[in-house]
C-alpha positions as CSV (number, residue, x, y, z in Angstrom):
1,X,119.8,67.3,121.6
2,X,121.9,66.0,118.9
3,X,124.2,67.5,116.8
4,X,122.0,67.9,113.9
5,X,119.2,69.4,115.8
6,X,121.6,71.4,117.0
7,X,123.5,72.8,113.4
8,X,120.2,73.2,112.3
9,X,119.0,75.6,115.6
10,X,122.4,77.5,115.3
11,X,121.8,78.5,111.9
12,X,118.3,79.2,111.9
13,X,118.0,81.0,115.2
14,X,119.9,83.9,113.6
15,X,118.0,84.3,110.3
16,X,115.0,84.2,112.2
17,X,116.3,87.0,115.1
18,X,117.0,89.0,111.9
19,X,114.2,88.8,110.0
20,X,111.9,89.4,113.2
21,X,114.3,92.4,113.8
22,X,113.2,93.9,110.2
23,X,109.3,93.0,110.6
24,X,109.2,94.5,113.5
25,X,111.0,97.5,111.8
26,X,108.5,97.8,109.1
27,X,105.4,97.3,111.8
28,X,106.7,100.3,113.3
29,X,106.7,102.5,110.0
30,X,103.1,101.0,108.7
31,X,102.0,102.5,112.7
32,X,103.7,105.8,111.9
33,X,101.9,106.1,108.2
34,X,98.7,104.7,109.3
35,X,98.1,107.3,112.5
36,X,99.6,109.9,110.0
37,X,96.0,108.8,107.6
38,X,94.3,109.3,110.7
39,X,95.2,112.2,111.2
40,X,94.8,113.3,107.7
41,X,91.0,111.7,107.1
42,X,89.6,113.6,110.5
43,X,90.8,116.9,108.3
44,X,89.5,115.3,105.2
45,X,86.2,115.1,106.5
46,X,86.1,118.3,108.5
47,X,86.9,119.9,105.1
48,X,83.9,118.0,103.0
49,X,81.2,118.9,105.9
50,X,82.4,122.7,105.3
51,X,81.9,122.5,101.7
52,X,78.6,120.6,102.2
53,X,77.7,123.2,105.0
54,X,78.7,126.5,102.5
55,X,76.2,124.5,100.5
56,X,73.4,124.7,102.8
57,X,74.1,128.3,103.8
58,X,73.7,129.6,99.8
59,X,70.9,127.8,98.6
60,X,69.1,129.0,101.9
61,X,70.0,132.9,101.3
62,X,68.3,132.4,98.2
63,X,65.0,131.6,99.7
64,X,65.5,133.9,102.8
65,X,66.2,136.7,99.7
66,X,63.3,136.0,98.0
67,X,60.5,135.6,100.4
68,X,60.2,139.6,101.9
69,X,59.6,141.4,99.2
70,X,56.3,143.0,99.2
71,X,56.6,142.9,95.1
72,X,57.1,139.2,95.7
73,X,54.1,139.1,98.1
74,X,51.8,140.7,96.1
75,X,52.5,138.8,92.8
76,X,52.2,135.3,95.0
77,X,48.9,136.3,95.9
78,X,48.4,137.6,92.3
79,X,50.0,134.4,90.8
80,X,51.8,136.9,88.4
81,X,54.3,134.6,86.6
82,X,55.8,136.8,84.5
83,X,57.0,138.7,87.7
84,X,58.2,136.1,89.8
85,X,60.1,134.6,87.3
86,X,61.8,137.8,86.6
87,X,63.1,137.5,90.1
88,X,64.2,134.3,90.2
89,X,66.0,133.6,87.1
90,X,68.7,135.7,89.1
91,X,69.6,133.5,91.3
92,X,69.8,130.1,89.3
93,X,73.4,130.8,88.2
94,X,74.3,128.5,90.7
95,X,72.8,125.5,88.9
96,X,69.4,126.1,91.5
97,X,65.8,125.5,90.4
98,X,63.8,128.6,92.2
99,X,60.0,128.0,92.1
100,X,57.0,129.9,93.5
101,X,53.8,128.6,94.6
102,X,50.8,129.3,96.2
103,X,49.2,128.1,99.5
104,X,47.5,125.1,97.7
105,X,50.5,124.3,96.2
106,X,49.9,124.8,92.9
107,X,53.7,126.3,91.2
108,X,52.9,129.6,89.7
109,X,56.4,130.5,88.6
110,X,59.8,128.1,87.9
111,X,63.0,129.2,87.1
112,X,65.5,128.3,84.6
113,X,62.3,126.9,83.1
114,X,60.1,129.6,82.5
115,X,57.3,128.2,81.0
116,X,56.3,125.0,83.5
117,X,54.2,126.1,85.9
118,X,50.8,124.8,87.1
119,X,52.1,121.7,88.6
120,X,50.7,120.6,92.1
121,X,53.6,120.0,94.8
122,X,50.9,119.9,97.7
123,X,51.8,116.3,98.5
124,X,55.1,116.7,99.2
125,X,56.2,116.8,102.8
126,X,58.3,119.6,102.3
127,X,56.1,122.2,101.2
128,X,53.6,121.5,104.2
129,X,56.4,121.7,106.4
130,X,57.3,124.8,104.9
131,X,53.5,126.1,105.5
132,X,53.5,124.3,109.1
133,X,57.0,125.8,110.6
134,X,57.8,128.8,108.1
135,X,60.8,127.1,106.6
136,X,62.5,124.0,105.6
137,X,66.1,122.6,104.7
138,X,67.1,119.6,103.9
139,X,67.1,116.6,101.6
140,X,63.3,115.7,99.6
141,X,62.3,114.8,96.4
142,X,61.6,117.0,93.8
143,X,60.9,116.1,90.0
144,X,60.7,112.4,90.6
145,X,64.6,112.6,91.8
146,X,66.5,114.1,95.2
147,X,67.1,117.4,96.0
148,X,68.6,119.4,98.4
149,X,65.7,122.0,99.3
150,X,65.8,125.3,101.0
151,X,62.1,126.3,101.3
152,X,60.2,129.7,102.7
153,X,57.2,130.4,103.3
154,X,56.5,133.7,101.7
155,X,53.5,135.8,103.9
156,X,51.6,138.6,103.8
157,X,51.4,141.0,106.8
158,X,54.1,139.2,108.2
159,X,51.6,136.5,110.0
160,X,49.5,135.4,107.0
161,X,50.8,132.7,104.6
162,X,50.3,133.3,101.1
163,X,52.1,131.0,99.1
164,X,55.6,129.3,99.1
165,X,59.1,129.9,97.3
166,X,61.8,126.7,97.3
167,X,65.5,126.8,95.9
168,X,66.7,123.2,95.2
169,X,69.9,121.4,93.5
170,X,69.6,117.9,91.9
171,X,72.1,115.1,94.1
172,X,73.9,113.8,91.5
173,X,77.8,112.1,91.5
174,X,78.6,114.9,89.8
175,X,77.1,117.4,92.5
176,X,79.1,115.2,95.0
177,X,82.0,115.5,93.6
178,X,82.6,119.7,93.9
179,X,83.1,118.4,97.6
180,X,85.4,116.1,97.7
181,X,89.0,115.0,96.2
182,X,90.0,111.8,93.9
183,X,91.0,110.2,97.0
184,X,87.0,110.2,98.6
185,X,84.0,109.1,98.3
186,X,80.9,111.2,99.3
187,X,77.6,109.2,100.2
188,X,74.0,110.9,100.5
189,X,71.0,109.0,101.8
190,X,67.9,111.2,100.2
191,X,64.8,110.2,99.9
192,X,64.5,106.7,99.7
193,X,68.0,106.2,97.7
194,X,71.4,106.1,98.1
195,X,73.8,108.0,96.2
196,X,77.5,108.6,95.8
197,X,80.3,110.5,93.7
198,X,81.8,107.5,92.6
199,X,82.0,103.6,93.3
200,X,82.7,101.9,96.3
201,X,86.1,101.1,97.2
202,X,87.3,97.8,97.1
203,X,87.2,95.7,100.1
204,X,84.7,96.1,103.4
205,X,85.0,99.9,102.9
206,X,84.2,102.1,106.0
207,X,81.4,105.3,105.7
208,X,82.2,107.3,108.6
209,X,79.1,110.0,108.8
210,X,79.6,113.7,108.7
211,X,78.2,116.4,110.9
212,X,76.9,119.1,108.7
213,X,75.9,121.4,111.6
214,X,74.4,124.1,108.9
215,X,71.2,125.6,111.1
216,X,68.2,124.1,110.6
217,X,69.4,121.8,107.9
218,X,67.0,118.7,108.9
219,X,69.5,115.7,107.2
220,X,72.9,116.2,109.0
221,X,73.0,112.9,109.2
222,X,72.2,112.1,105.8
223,X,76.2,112.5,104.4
224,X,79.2,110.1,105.2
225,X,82.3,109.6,103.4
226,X,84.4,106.8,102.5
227,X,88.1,106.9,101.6
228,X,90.4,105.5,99.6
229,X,93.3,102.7,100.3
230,X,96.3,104.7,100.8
231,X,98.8,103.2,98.1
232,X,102.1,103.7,100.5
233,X,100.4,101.7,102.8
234,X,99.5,99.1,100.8
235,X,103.1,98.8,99.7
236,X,104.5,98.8,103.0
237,X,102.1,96.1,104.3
238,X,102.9,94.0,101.2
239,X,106.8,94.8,101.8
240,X,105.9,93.2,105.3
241,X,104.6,90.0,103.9
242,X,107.3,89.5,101.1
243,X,109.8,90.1,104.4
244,X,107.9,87.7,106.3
245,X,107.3,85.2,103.0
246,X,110.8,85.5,102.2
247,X,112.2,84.6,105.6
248,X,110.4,81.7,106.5
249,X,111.4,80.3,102.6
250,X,114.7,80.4,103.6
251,X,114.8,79.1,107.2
252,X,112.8,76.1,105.2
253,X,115.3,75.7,102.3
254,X,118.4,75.8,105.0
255,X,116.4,72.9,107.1
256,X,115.6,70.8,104.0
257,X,119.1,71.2,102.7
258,X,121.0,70.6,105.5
259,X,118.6,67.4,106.6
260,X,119.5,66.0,103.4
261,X,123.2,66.6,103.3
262,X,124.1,65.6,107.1
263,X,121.7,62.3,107.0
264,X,124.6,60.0,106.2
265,X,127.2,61.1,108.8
266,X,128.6,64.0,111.3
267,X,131.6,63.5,112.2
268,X,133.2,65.0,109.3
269,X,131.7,68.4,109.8
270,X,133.2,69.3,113.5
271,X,135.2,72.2,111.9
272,X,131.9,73.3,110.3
273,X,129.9,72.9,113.7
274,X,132.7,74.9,115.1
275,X,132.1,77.7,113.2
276,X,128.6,77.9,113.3
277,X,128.7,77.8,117.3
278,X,131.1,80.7,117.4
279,X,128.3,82.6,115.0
280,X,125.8,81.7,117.8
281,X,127.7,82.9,120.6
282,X,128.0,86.5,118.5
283,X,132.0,85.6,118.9
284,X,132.0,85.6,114.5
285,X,130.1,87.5,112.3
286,X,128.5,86.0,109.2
287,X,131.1,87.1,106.9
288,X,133.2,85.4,109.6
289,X,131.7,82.6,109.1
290,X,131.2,82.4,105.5
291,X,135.8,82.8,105.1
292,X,136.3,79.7,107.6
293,X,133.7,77.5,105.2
294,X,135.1,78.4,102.2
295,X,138.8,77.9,103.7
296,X,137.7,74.4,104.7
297,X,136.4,73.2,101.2
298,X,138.1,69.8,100.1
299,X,140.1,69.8,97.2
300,X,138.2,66.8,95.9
301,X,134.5,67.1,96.1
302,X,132.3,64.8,98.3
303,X,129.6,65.5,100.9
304,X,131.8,68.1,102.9
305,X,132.7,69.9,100.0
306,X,128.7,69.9,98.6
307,X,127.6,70.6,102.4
308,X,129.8,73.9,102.2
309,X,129.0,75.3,99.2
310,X,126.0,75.3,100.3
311,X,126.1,76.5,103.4
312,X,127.6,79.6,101.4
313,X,125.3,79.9,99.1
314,X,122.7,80.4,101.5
315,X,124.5,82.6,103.8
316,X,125.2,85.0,100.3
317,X,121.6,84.5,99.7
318,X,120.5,85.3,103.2
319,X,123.0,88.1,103.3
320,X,121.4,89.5,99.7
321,X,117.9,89.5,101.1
322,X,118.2,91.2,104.3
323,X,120.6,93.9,102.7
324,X,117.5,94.4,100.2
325,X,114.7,94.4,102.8
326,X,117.1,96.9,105.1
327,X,117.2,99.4,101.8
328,X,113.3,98.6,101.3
329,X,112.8,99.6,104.8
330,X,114.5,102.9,104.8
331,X,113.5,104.2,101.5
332,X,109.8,103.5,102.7
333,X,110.4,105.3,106.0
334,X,111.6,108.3,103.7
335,X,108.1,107.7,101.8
336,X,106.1,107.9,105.1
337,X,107.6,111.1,106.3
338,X,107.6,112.5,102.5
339,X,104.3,114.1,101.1
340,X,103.3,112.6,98.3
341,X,102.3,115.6,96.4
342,X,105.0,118.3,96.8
343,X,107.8,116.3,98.1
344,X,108.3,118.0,101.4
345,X,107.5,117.1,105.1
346,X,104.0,115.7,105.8
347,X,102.5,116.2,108.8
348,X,104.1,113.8,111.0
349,X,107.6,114.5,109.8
350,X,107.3,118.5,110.0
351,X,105.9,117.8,113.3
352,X,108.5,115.6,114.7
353,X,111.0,118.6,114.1
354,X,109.0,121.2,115.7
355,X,109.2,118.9,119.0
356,X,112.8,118.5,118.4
357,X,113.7,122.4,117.7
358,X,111.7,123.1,120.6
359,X,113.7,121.1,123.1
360,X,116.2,122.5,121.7
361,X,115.1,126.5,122.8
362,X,114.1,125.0,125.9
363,X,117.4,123.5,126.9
364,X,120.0,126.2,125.2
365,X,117.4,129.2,124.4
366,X,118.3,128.9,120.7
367,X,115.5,131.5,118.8
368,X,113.2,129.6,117.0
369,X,110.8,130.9,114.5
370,X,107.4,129.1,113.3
371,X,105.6,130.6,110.1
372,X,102.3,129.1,108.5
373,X,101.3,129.9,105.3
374,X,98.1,129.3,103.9
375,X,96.9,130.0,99.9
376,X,94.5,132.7,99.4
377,X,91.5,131.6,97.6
378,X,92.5,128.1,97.2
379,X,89.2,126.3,96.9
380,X,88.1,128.7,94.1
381,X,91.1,127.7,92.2
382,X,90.4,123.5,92.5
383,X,86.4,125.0,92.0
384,X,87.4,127.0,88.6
385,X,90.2,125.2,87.2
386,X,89.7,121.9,88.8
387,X,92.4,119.8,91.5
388,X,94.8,119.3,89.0
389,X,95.3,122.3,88.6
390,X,95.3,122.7,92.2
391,X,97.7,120.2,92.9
392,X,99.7,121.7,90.1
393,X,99.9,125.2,92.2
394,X,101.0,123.5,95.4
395,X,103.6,121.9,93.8
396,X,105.1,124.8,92.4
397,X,104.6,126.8,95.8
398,X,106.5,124.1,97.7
399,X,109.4,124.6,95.4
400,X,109.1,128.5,95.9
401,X,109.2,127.8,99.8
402,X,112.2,125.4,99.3
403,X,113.9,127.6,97.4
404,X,113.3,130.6,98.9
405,X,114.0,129.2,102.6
406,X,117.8,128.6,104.6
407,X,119.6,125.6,104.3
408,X,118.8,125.0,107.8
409,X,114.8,125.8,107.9
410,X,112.0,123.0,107.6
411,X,109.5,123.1,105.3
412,X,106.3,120.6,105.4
413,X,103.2,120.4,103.9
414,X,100.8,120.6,107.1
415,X,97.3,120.2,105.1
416,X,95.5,120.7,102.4
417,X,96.7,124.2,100.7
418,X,98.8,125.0,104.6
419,X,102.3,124.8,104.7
420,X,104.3,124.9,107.9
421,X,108.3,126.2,107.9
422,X,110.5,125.8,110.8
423,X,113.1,128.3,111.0
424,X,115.8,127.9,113.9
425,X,118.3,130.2,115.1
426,X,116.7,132.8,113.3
427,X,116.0,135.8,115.5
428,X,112.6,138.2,116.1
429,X,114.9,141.1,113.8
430,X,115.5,138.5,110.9
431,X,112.2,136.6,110.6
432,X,109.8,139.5,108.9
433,X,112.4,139.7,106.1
434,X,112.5,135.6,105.6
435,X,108.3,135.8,105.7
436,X,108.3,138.7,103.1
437,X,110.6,136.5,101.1
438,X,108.4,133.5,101.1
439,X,105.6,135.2,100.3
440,X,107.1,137.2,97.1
441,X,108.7,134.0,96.3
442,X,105.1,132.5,95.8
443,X,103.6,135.5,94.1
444,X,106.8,135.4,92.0
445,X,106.5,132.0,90.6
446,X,104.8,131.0,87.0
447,X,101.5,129.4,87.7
448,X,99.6,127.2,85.1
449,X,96.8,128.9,82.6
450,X,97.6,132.1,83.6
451,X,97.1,131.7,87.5
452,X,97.7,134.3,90.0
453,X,98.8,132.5,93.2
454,X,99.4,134.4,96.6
455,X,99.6,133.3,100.0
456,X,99.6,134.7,103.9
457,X,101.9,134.5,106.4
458,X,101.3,133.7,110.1
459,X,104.7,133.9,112.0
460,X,105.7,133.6,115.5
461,X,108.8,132.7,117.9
462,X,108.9,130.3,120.6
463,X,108.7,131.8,124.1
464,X,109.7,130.7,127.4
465,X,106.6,128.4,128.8
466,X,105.4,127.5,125.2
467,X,104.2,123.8,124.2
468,X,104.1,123.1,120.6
469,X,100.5,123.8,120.3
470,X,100.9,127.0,121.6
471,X,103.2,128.0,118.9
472,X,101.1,126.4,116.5
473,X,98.2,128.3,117.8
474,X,100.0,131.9,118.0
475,X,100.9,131.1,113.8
476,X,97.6,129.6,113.1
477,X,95.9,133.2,114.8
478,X,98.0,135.2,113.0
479,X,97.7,133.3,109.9
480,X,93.8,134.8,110.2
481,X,95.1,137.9,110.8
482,X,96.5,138.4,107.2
483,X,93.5,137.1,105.8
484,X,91.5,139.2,107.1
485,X,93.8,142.2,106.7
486,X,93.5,141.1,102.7
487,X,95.5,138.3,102.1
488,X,99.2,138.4,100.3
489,X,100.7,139.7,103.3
490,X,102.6,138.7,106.4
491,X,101.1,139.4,109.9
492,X,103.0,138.7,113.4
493,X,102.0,137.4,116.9
């Protein structure tokens, strides 16, 4: 191998090595963040087939509420209008359509609009499924557009059909939307057409479907749900390729420089070989390096003295971008173990120090104390006053937690409107009074448009024999526990 393959190698080699050694470095964070949106779009999704399910269930009760009656019975089989509207235009505060027709299908009463009636609905599917089987949910047309459609069949005697009475909601993007956040999109295949809350995300965008297991809703599979890109992955994968971009530029500059510069001759540049084999062998650092080549510049300038300042210059410049993708990389690791909306722990942070505090109580029985706090009636707030108003609140109760907790306890944002503090060291006689603190400290705080926020407390210490998903479990129970007891309040395991 000659020399100048060799110069070339020596210098390279290490640029490369380090450059690798930060890629790799930044793969590792993007796998971190990227199971963390896992994680975090399996809760998502849970959380939209509840909402879609709570759908289900009240548009049914309305049917199930309105086909007993034996005043509703009798003015079916009377096709008294004026009567059946009376009872339906009670329950269309929900945005519902109720209508009442008769066994032929003919609509004898429809409410908000209480003067169109007479229409024929016979052909529809759903109303002779609804005569066939006694009742029908799911997803039909209605008005020439798609509904969701809770129909009963309303019967004299118990046995004998008489006539029909269907609850429905247009499928609109606006309808959609109650169900999801700014950061999904919600797809519904209804009769014959697809719709959605808003437009595709860019790129081959996944639907994964969702199991709305309401009962006897006959479209479970008609939902799915797309997300969209995460923007701190996005920048960490681009901070990947401007490492990567950046790296290979300058092992390709160095190369083209040096080709150009030691062409002519070699002998004159032992002392710089010298010094660049002493770099390989990990015997001189590059600052090392970088004193010896500026100590050997020629007082007159010729090749030597251009070959070293240029070797200097790219060492600086070398030095100058891996110092600025190594601060890159750590501030980005902060950003993947930050939430994004309060500024505390995400999931995979707060959970990485529960495993740690509880190896810690394993191996030296320090007390450790888990609380999870949850707020009360946090979906009618986002429903009333709309997410950012939401998001508002949950910013100012993470900095009621923060401020309210030790200097040593953990606070992290474990989903949606729960929050999870670690608090070690702090014993079974201590912890009620840090729970009662957190929770006046969130009732305390000044909420936006006159909002009343208040949370519950599930808390429990680590035992001999636990796993961290027994503790979590023990919290998460008692969590219920002072919801059901009436929320605002603190409740033990």
């Amino acid at each position: 191998m000659s020399i100048k393959t060799k110069l070339l190698a020596l210098l390279i080699a290490p640029i490369i090595v380090l450059s690798a050694i930060h890629i790799l470095e930044l793969q590792r964070v993007i796998s971190g963040l990227a199971e963390n949106l896992a994680a975090h779009k399996e809760q998502a999704m849970a959380a939209v087939a509840r909402n879609l399910e709570g759908e289900v269930v009240a548009l049914s009760r309305i049917t199930i509420n309105l086909a007993h009656p034996k005043e509703i019975v009798h003015a079916v089989q009377a096709a008294d209008n004026e009567v059946l509207y009376d009872w339906s235009h009670s329950f269309t505060n929900r945005g519902a359509t109720v209508l009442f027709a008769d066994a032929q299908g003919m609509v004898l009463s429809r409410a908000p609009a209480e003067f169109r009636f007479g229409d024929d609905i016979s052909r529809f599917a759903w109303f002779a499924r609804t005569l066939r089987d006694g009742a029908f949910v799911g997803m039909a047309e209605m008005d020439g557009a798609p509904h969701l459609v809770s129909a009963r069949c309303v019967r004299k005697y118990d046995d004998l059909p008489v006539g029909v009475v269907a609850a429905a909601v247009p499928v609109t993007p606006q309808w959609l939307s109650q169900f999801t956040d700014d950061r999904q999109v919600l797809r519904v295949e209804a009769a014959g057409r697809s719709i959605q809350n808003a437009p595709t995300p860019p790129g081959n965008a996944d639907f994964f479907p969702l199991d709305v297991a309401a009962a006897g809703f006959a479209d479970a599979s008609a939902f799915s749900v797309a997300f969209l890109p995460d923007p701190q992955y996005q920048q960490l994968v681009a901070l990947k390729h401007a490492a990567f971009v950046t790296g290979s530029l300058t092992a390709l500059a160095t190369i083209a420089a040096l080709v150009l510069l030691l062409a002519s001759q070699l002998r004159p540049y032992a002392a710089v070989v010298a010094s660049l084999r002493e770099y390989a062998r990990n015997a001189a650092s590059l600052e090392t390096v970088r004193e010896r080549l500026t100590r050997l510049t020629p007082a007159r300038r010729n090749e030597l003295h251009d070959i070293i300042d240029a070797l200097v210059r790219m060492i600086d410049a070398v030095r100058t971008q891996l110092d600025r993708v190594h601060a890159y990389a750590g501030q980005l690791e902060t950003l993947a173990a930050t939430d994004a909306l309060t500024g505390l722990h995400n999931r995979m942070s707060i959970s990485a120090i529960l495993q740690a505090e509880k190896r810690d109580f394993d191996a030296h029985g320090i007390p450790l104390t888990v609380l999870m706090l949850d707020v009360d009636s946090f979906k009618a707030i986002n429903d009333t006053r709309g997410h950012q108003t939401g998001d508002a609140a949950l910013m100012i109760v993470a900095r009621a937690l923060r401020s309210a907790s030790r200097k040593q306890d953990s606070v992290g944002r474990w989903g949606g409107e729960e929050f999870l503090l670690i608090a070690p060291g702090l014993d079974v006689a201590a912890a009620p009074a840090l729970a009662e603190r957190l929770r006046a400290a969130v009732a305390a705080e000044d909420y936006p448009d006159g909002l009343r926020v208040t949370a519950s407390i599930g808390m429990t210490q680590s035992r001999p024999g636990d796993t961290v998903d027994t503790l979590i479990g023990r919290a998460d129970t008692a969590l219920y526990q002072a919801k059901a007891a009436g929320r605002n309040t603190v409740r033990a395991m």
